[in-house]
DSSP file (Angstrom, degrees, kcal/mol; ACC not computed):
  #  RESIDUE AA STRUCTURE BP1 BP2  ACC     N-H-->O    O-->H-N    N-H-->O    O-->H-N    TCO  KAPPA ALPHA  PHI   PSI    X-CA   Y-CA   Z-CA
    1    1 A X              0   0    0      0, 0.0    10,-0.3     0, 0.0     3,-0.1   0.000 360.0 360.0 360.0  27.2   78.0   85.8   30.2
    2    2 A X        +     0   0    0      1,-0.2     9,-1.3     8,-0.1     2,-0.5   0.825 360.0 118.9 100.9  10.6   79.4   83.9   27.1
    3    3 A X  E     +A   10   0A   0      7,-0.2     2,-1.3     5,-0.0     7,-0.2  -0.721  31.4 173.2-123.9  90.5   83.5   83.6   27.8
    4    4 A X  E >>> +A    9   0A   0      5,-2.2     3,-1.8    -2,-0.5     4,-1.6  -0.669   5.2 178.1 -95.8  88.1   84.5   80.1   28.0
    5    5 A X  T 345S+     0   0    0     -2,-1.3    -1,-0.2     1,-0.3     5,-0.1   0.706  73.5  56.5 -37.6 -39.7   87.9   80.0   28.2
    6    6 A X  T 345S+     0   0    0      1,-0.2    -1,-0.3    -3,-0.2   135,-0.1   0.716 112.4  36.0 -81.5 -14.1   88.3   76.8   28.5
    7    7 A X  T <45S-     0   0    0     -3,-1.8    -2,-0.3     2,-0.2    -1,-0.2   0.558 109.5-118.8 -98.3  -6.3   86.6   75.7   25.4
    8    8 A X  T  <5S+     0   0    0     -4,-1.6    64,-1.5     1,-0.2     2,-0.3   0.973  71.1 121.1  69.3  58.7   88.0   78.9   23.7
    9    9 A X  E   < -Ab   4  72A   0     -5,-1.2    -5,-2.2    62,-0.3     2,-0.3  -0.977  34.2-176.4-142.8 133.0   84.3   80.7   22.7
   10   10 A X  E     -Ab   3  73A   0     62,-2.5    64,-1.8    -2,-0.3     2,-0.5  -0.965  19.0-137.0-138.4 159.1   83.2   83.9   23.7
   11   11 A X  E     - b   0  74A   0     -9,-1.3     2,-0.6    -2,-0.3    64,-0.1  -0.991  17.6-154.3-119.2 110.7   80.0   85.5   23.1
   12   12 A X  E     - b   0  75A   0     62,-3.3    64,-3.4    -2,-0.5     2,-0.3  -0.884   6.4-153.3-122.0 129.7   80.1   89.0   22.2
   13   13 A X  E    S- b   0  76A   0     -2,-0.6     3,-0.4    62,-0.2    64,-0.2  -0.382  71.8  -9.8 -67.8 139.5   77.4   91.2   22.8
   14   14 A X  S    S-     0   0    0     62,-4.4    62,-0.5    -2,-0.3    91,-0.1  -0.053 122.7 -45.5  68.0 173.6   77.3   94.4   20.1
   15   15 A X        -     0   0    0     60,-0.1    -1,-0.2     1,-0.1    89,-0.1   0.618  69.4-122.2 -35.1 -42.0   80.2   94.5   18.2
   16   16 A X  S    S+     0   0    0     -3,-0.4    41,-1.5    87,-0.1    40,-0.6   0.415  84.5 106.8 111.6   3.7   82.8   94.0   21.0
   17   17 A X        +     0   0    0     38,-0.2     2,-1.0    39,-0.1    38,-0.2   0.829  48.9  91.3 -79.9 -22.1   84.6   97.3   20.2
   18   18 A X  S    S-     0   0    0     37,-0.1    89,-0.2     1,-0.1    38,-0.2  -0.529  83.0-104.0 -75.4 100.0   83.4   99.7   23.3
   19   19 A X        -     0   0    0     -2,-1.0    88,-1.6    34,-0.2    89,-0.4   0.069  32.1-156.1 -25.4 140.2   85.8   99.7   26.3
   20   20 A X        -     0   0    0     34,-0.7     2,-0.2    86,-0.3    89,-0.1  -0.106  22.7-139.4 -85.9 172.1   85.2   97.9   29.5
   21   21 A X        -     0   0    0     32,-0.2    32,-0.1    -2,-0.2     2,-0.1  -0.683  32.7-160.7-126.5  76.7   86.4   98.4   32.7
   22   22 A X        -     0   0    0     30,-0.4    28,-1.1    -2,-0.2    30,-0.3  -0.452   7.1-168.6 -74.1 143.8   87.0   94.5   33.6
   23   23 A X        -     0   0    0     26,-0.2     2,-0.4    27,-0.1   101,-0.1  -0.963  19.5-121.9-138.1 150.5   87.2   93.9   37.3
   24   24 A X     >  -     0   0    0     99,-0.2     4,-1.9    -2,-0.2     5,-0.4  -0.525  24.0-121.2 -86.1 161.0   88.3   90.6   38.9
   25   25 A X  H  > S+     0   0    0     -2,-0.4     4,-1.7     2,-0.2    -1,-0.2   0.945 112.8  52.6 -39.1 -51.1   86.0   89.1   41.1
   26   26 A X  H >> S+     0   0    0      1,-0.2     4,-1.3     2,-0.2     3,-0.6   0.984 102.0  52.9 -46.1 -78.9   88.9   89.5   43.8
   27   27 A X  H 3> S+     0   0    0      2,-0.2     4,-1.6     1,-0.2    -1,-0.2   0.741 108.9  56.8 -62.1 -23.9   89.6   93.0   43.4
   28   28 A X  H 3X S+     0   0    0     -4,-1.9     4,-1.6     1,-0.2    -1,-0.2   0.832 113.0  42.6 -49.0 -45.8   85.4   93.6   44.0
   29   29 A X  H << S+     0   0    0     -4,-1.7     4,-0.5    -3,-0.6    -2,-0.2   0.539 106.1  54.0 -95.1  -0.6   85.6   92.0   47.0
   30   30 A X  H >X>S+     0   0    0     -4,-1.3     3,-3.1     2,-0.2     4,-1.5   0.835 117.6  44.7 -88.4 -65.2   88.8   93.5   48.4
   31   31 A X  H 3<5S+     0   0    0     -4,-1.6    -2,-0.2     1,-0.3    -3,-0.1   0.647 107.6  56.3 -53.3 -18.1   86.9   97.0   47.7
   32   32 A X  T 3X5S+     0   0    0     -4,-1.6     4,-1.9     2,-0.1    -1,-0.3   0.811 110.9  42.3 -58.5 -40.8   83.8   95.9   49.1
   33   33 A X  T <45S+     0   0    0     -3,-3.1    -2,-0.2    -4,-0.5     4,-0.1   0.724 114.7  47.1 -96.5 -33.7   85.7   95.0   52.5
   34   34 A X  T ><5S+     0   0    0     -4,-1.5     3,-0.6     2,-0.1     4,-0.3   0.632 108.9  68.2 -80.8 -13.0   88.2   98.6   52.8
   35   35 A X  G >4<S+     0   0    0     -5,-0.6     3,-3.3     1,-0.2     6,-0.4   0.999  90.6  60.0 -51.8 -53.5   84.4  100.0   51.9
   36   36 A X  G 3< S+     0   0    0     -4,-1.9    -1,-0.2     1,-0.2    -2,-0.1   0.462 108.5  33.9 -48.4 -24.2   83.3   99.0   55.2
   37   37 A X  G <  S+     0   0    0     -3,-0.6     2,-1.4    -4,-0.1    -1,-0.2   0.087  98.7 100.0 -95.6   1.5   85.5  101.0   57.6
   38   38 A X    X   -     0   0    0     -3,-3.3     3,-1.4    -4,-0.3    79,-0.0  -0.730  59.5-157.4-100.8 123.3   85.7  103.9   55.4
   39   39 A X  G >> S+     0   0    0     -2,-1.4     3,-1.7     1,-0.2     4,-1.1   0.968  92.3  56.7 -42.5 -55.9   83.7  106.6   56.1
   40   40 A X  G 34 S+     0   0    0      1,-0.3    -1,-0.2    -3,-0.2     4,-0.2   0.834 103.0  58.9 -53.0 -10.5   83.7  108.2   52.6
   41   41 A X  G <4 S+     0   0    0     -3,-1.4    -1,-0.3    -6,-0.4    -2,-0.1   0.276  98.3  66.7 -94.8  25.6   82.3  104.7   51.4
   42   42 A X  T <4 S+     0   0    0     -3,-1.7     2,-0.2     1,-0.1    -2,-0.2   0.900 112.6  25.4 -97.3 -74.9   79.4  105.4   53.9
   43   43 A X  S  < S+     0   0    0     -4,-1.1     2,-0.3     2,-0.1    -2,-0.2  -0.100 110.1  66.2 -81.0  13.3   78.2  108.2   52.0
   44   44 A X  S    S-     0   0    0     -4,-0.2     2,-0.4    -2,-0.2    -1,-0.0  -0.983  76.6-116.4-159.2 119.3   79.0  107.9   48.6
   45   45 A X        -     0   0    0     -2,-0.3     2,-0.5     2,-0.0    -3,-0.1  -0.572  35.3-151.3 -53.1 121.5   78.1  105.6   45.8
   46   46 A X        -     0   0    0     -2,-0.4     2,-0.8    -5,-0.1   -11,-0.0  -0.979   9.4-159.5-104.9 131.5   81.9  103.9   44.9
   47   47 A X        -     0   0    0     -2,-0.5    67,-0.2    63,-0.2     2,-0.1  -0.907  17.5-162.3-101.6  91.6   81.6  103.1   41.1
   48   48 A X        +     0   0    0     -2,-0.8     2,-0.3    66,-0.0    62,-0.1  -0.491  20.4 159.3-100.0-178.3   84.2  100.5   40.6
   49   49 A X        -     0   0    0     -2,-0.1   -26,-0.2    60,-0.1   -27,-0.2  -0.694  46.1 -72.0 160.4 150.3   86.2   99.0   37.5
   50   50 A X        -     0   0    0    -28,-1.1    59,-0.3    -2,-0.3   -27,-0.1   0.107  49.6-106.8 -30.9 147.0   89.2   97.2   36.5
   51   51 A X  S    S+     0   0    0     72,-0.6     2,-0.2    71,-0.1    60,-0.2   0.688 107.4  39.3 -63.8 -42.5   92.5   99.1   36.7
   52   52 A X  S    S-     0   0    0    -30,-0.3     2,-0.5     2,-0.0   -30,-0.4  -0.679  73.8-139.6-116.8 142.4   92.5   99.2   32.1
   53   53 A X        +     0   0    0     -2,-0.2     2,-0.4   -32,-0.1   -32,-0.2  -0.927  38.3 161.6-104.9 102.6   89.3   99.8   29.9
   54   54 A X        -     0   0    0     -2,-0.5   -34,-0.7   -36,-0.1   -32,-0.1  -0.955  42.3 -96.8-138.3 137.9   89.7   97.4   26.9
   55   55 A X     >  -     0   0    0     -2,-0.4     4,-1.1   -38,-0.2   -38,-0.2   0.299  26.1-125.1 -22.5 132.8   87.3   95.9   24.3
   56   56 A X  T  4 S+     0   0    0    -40,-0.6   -39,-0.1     2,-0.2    -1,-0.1   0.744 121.4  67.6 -84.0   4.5   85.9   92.4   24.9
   57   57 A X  T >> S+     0   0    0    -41,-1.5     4,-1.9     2,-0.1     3,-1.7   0.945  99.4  43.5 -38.4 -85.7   87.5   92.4   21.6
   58   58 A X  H 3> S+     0   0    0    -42,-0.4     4,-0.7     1,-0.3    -2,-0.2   0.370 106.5  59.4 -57.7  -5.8   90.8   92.8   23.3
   59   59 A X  H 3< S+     0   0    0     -4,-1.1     4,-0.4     2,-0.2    -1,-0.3   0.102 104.4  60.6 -92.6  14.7   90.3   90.2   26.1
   60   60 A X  H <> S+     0   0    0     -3,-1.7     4,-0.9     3,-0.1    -2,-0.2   0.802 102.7  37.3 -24.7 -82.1   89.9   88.4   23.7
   61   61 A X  H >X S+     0   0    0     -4,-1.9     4,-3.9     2,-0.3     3,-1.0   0.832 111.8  58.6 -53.2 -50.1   93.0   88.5   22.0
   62   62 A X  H 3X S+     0   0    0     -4,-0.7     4,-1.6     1,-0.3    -1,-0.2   0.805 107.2  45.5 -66.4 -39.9   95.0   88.7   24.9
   63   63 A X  H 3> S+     0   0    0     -4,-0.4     4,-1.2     2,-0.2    -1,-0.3   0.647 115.7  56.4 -69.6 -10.3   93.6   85.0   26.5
   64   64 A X  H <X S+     0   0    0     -3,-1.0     4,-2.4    -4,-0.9    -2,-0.2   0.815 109.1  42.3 -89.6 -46.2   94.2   83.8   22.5
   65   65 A X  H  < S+     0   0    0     -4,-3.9    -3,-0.2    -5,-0.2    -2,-0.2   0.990 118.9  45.3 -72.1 -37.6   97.8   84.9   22.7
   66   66 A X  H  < S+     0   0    0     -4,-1.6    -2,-0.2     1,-0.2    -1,-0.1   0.913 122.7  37.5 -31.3 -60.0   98.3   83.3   26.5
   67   67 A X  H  < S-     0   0    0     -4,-1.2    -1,-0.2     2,-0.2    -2,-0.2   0.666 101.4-138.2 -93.1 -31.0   96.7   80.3   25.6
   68   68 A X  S  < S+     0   0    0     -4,-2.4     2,-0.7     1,-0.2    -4,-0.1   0.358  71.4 111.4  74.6  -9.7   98.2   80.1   21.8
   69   69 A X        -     0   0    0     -6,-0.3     2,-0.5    -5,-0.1    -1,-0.2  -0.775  68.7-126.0 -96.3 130.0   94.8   79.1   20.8
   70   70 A X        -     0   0    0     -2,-0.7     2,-0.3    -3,-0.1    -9,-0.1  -0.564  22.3-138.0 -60.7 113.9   92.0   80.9   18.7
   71   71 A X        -     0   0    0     -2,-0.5   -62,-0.3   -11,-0.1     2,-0.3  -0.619   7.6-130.4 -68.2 136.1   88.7   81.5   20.0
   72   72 A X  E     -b    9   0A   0    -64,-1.5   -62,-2.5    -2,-0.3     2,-0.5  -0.653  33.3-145.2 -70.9 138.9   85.3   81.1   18.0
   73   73 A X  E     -b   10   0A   0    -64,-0.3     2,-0.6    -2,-0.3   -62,-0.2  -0.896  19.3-163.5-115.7 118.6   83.1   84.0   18.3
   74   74 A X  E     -b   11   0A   0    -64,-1.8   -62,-3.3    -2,-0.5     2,-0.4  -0.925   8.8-155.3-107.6 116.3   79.9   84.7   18.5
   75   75 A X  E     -b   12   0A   0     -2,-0.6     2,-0.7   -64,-0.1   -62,-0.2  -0.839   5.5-168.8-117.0 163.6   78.2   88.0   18.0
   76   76 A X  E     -b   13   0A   0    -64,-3.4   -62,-4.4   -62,-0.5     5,-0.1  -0.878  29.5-121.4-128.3 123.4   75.3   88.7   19.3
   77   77 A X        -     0   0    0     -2,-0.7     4,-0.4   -64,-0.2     3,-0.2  -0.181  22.1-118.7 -48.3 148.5   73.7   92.5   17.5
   78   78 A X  S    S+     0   0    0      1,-0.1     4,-0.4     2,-0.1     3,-0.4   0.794 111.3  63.7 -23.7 -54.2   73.0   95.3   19.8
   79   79 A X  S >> S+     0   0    0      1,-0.2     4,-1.8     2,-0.2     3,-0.8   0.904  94.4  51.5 -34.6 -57.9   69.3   94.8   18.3
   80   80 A X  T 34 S+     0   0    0      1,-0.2     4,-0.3    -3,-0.2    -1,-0.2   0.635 107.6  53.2 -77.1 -13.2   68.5   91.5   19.5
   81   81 A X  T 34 S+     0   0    0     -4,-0.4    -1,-0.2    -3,-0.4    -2,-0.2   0.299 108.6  49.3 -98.7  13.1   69.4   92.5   23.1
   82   82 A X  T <> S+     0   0    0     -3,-0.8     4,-0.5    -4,-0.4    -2,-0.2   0.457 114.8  49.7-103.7 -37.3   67.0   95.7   23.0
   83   83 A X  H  X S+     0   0    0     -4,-1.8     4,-2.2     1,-0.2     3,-0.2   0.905 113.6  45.6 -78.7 -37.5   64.4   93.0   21.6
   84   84 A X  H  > S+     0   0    0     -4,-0.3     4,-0.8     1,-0.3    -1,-0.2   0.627 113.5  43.7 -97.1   7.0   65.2   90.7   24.5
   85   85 A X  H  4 S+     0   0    0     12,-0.1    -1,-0.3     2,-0.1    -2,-0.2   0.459 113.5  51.9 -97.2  -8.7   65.1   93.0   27.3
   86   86 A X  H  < S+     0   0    0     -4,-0.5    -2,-0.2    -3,-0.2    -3,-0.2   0.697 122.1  38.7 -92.8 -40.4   61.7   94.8   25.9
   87   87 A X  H  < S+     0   0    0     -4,-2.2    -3,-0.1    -5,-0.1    -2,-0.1   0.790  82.2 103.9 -67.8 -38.8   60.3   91.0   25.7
   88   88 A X     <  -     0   0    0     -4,-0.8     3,-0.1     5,-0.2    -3,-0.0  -0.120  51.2-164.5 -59.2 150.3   61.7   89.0   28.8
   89   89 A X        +     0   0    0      1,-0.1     2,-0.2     0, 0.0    -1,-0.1   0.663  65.5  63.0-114.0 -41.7   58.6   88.8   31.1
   90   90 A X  S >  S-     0   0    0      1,-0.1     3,-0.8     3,-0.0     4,-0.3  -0.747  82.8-121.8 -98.2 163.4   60.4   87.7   34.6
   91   91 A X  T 3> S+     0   0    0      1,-0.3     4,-2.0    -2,-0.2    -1,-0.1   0.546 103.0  62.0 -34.1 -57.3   63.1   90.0   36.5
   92   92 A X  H 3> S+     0   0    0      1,-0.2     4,-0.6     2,-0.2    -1,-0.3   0.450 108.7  36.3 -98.2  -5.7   65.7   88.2   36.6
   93   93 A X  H <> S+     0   0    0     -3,-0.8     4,-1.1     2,-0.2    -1,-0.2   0.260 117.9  58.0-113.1  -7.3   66.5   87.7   32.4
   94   94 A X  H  > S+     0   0    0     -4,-0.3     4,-2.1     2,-0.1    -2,-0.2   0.917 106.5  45.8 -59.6 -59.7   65.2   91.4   32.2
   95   95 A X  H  X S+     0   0    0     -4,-2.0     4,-2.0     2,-0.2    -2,-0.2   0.755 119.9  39.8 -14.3 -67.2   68.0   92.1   34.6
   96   96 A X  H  X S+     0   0    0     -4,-0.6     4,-3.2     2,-0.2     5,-0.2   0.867 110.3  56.2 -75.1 -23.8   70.4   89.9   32.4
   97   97 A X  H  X S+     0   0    0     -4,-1.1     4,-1.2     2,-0.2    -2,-0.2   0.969 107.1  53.1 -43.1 -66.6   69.0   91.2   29.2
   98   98 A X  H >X S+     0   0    0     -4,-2.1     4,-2.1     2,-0.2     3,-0.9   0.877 103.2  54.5 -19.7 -78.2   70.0   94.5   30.8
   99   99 A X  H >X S+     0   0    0     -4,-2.0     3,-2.1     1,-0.3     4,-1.0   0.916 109.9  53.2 -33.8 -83.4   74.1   93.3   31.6
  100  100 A X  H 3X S+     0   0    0     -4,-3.2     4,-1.2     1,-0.3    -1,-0.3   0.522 104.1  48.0 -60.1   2.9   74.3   92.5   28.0
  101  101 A X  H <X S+     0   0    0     -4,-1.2     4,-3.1    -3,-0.9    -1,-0.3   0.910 113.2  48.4 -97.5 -31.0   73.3   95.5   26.6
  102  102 A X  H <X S+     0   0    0     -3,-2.1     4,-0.9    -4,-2.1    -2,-0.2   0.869 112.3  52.9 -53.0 -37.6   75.5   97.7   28.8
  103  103 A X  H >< S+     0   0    0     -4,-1.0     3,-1.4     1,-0.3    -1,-0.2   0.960 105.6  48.6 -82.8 -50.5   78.1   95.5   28.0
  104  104 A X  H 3< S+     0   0    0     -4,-1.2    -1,-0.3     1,-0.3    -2,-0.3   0.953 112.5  49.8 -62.7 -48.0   77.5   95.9   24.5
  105  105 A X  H 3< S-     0   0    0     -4,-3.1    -1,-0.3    -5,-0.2    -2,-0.3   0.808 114.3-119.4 -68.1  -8.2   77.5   99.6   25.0
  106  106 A X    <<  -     0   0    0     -3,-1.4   -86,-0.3    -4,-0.9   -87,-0.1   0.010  14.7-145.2  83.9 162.9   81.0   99.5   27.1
  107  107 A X        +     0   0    0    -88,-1.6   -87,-0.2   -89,-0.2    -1,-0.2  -0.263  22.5 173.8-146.1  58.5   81.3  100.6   30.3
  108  108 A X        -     0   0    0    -89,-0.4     2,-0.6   -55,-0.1   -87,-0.2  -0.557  14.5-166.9 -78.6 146.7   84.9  102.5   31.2
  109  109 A X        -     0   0    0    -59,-0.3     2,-0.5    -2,-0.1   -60,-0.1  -0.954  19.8-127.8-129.7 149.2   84.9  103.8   34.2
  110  110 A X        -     0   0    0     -2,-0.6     4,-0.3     1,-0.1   -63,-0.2  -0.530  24.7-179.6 -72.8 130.9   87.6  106.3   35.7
  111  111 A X     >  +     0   0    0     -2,-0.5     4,-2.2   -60,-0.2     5,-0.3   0.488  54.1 103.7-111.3  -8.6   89.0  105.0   39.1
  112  112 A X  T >4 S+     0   0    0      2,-0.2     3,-0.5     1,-0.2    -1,-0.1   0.888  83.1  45.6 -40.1 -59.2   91.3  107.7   39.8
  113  113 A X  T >> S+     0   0    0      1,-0.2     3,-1.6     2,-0.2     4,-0.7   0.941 117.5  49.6 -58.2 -60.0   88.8  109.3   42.6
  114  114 A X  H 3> S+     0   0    0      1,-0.3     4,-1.2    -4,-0.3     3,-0.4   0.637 101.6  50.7 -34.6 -53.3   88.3  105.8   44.0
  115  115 A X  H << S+     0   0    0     -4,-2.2    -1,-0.3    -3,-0.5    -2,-0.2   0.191 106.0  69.2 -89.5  14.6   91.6  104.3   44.5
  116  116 A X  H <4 S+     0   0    0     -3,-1.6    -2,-0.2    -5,-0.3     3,-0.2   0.890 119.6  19.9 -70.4 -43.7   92.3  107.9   46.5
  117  117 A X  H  < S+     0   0    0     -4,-0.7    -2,-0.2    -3,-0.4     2,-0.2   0.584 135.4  41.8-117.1   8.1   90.3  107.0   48.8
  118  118 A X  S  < S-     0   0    0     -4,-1.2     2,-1.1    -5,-0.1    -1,-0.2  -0.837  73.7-164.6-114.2  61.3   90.2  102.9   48.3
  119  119 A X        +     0   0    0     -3,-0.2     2,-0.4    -2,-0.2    -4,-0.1  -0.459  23.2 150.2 -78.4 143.9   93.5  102.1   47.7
  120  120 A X        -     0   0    0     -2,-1.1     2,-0.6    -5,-0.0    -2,-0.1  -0.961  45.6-121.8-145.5 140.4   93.9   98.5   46.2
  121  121 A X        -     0   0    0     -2,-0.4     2,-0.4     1,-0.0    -2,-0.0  -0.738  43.0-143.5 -72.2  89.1   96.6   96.8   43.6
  122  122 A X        -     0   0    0     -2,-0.6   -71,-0.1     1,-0.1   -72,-0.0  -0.714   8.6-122.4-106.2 162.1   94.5   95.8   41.1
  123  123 A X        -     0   0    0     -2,-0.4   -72,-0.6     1,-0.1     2,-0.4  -0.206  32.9-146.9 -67.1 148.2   94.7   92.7   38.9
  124  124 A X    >>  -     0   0    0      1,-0.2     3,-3.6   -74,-0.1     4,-2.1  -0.933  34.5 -84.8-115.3 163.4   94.9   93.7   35.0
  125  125 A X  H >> S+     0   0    0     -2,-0.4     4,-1.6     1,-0.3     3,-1.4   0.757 124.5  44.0  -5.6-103.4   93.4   91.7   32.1
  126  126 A X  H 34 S+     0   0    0      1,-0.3    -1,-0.3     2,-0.2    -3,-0.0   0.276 104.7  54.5-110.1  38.2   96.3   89.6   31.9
  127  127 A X  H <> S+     0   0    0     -3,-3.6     4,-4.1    -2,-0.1    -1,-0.3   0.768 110.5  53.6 -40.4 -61.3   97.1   88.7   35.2
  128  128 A X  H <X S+     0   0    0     -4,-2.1     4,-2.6    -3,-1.4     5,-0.3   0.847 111.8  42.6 -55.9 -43.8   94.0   87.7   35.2
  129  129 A X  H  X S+     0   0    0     -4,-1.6     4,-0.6    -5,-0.3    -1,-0.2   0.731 114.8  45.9 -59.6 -31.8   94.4   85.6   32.1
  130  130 A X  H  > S+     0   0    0     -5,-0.4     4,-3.1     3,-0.1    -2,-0.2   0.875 110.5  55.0 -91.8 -20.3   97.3   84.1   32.7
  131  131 A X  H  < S+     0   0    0     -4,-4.1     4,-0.4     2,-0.2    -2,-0.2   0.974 114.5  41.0 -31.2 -67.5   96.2   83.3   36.3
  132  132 A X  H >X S+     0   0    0     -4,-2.6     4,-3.3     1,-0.3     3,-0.5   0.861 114.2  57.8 -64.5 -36.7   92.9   81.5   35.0
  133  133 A X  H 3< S+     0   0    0     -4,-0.6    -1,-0.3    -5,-0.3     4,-0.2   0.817  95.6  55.1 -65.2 -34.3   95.0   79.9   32.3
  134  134 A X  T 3< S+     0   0    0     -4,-3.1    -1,-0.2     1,-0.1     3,-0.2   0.768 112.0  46.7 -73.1  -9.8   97.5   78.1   34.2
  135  135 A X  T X4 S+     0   0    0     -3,-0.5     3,-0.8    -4,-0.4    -2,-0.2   0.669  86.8 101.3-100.8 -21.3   94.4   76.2   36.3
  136  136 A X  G >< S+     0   0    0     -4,-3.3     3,-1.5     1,-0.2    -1,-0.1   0.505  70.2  59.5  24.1 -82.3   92.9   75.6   32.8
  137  137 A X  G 3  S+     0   0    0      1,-0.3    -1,-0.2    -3,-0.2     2,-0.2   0.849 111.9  40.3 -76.0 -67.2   94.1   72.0   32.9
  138  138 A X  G <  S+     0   0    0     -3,-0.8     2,-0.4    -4,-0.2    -1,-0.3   0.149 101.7  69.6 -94.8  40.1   92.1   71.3   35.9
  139  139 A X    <   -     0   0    0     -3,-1.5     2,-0.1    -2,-0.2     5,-0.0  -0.983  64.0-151.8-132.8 113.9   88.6   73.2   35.5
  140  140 A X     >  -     0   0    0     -2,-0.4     4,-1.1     1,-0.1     3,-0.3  -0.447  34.2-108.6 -95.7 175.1   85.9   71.9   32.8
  141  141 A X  T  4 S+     0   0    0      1,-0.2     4,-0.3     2,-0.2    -1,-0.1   0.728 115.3  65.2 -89.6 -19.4   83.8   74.2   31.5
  142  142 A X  T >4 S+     0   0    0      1,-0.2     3,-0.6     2,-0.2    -1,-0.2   0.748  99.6  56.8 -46.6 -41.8   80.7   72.8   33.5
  143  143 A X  G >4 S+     0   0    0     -3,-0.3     3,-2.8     1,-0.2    -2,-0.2   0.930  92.4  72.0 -57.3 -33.6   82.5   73.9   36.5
  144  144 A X  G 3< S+     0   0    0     -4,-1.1    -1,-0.2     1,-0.2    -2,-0.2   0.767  95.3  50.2 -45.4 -20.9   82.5   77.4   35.0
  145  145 A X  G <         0   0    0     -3,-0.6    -1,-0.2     1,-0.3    -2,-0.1   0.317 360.0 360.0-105.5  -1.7   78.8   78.0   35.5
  146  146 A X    <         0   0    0     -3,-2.8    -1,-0.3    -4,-0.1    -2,-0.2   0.367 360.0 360.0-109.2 360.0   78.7   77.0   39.0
């Protein structure tokens, strides 16, 4: 969605100010996997998030101080993702159209209820950053996309 760490660019949709509730990929799939034996995840929508709600502003800044490098920035207006999700003609860029606009509206979501009955130790923002950042060295940014 527009965060290459490794070249140090991100693309932010809307202003980049509206909290988030980043989740790692990891910590999805651990809650996906205690879902499965839990009854309450039987019956119940689980609306998960990241541990912290923060800006894509502020993941920002936090991989620029890890890394010591400055990122270039792109933003991309609230507008022009209402234009391209009213325009896209197939599903699946309607779909993505979609992501970005939520994103650009923020998403925090309260986890309290969740990890009551899903507990998991989740990764924050920069764990996660320094995690990704120490494999840096051996990942090109073409790998990112696969």
């Amino acid at each position: 969605m527009g965060f290459d760490y490794i070249e140090n660019r991100a693309k932010i949709f809307g202003a980049g100010e509206k909290p988030i509730s980043w989740i790692s990929c990891r910590d999805a799939a651990t809650f996906a996997v205690k879902a499965i034996d839990n009854p309450l995840a039987r019956t119940t929508v689980v609306e998960i998030g990241g541990p912290e709600a923060l800006s894509p502003v502020e993941v920002v800044r936090i991989f620029e101080e890890i890394s010591g490098k400055p990122f270039e920035l792109e933003f991309v207006p609230k507008e022009d993702l209402q234009n391209e999700k009213i325009t896209t003609v197939d599903a699946r860029s309607r779909s993505l159209a979609g992501l970005k606009l939520q994103y650009a509206y923020g998403g925090a979501i309260d986890m309290e209820d969740t990890l009551r009955y899903l507990p998991v130790d989740m990764m924050h923002v920069e764990e996660y950053a320094v995690e990704v950042l120490s494999k840096a060295p051996e990942i090109t940014s073409k790998q990112l996309m696969y």
